[in-house]
C-alpha positions as CSV (number, residue, x, y, z in Angstrom):
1,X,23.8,-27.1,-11.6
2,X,24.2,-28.0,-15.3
3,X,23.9,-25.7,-18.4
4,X,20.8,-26.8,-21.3
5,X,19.9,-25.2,-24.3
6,X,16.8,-25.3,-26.4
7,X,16.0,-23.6,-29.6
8,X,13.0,-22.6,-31.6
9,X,12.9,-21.5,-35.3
10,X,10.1,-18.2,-34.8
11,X,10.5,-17.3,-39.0
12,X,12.1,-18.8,-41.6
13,X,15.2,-16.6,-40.3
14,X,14.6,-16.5,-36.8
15,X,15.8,-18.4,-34.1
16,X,15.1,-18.4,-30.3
17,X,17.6,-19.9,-28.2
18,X,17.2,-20.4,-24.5
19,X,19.7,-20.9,-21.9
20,X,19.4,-22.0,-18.6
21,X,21.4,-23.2,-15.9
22,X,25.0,-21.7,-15.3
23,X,26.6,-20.4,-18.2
24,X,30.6,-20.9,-17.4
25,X,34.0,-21.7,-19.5
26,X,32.6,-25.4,-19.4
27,X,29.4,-24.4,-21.6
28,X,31.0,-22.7,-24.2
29,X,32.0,-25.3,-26.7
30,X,28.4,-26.4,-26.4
31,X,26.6,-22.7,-26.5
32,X,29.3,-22.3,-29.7
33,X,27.9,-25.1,-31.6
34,X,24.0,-24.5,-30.9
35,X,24.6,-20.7,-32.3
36,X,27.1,-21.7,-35.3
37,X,24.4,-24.6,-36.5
38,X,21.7,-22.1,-36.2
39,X,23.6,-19.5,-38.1
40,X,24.9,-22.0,-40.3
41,X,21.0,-23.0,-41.4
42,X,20.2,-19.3,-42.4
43,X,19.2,-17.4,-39.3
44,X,19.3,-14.0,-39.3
45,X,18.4,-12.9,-36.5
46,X,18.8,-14.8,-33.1
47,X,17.4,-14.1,-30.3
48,X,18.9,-15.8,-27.2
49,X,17.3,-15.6,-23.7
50,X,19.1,-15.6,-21.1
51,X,15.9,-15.4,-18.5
52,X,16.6,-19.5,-17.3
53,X,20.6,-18.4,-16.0
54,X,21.5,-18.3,-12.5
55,X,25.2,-17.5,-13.7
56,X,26.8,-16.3,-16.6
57,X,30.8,-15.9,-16.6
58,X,33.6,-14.0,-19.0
59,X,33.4,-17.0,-21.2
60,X,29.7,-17.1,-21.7
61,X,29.6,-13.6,-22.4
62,X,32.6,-13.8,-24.9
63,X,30.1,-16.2,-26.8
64,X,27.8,-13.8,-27.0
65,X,30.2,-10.9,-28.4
66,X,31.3,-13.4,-31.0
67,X,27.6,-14.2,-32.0
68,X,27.1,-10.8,-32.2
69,X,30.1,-9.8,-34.5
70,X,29.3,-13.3,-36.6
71,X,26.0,-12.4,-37.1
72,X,26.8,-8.4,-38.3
73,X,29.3,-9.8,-41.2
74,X,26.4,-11.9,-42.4
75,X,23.6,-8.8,-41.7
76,X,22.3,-10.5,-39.0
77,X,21.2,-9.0,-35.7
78,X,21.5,-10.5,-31.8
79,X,18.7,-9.7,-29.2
80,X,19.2,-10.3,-25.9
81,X,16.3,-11.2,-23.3
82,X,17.0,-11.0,-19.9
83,X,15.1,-10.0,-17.1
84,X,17.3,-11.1,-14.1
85,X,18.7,-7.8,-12.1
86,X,21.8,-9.9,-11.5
87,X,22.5,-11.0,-14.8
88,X,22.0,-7.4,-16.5
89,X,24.0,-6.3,-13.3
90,X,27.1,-8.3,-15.2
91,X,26.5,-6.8,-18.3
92,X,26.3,-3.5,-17.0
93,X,29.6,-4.0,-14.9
94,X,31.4,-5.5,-18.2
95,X,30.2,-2.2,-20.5
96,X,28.8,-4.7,-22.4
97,X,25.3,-2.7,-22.6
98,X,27.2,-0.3,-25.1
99,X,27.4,-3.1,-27.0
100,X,23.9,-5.6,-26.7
101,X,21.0,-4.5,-26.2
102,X,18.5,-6.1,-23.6
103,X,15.1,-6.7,-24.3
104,X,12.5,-7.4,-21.4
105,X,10.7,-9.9,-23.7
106,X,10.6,-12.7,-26.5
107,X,8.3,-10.1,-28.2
108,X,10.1,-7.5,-27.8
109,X,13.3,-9.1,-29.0
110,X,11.8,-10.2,-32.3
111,X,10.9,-6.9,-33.1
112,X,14.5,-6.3,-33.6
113,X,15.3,-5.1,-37.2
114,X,17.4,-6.8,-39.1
115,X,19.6,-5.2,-41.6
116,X,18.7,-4.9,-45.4
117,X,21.9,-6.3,-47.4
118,X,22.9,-3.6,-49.8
C-alpha cells in the first residue's frame, strides 16, 4: 500500500493535512515537504489526521515531533486526529502522548489554541 497526502487551508492560518496509507521511512521526505510548504505559507496551526493510516513507523512519528517543535519556535500549535486504537496504541507505547495530544475529531482539533506571540 502506498502513502498520499492531501491538505486543506481551514483559516487563513490553518491547515488540515490528511494522511493515509502507510506512513514508513519511505514517506518521510514526502510528509517533510507537505508540512515545511504549509508552514512555510503562514500556517499556524496544523492539524494533521492520521485517521486514513493503516501504519505509522519511528520515522513517520519523528516527522511529527519535528513539526511539532518547528511549529512552537514560530508560535504555532500541532493537533493530532486519530481515532484508530492501533495507531494511538503506538503513540502510547512511544510516550509520545506526553508529548501530542490526540483529538477524536477535525473539530475538535481546530479548537486548539494557538499561542499569542508576546
Amino acid at each position: 500500500m502506498g502513502f498520499d497526502i492531501s491538505t486543506e487551508a481551514s483559516q487563513p492560518d490553518t491547515v488540515i493535512i490528511r494522511f493515509s496509507g502507510q506512513f514508513d521511512f519511505t514517506h518521510v521526505a514526502t510528509a517533510r515537504a507537505a508540512i515545511a510548504e504549509t508552514i512555510e505559507a503562514g500556517a499556524h496551526l496544523i492539524v494533521i489526521n492520521l485517521d486514513g493510516l493503516d501504519y505509522i513507523d519511528s520515522a513517520g512519528l519523528g516527522v511529527l515531533v519535528g513539526t511539532l517543535a518547528r511549529l512552537r519556535d514560530r508560535n504555532g500549535e500541532l493537533a493530532v486526529v486519530c481515532r484508530s486504537p492501533r495507531i494511538r496504541r503506538v503513540f502510547e507505547i512511544t510516550r509520545l502522548t506526553q508529548l501530542i495530544s490526540l483529538m477524536d475529531s477535525e473539530a475538535e482539533a481546530l479548537s486548539v489554541r494557538v499561542p499569542q506571540p508576546s
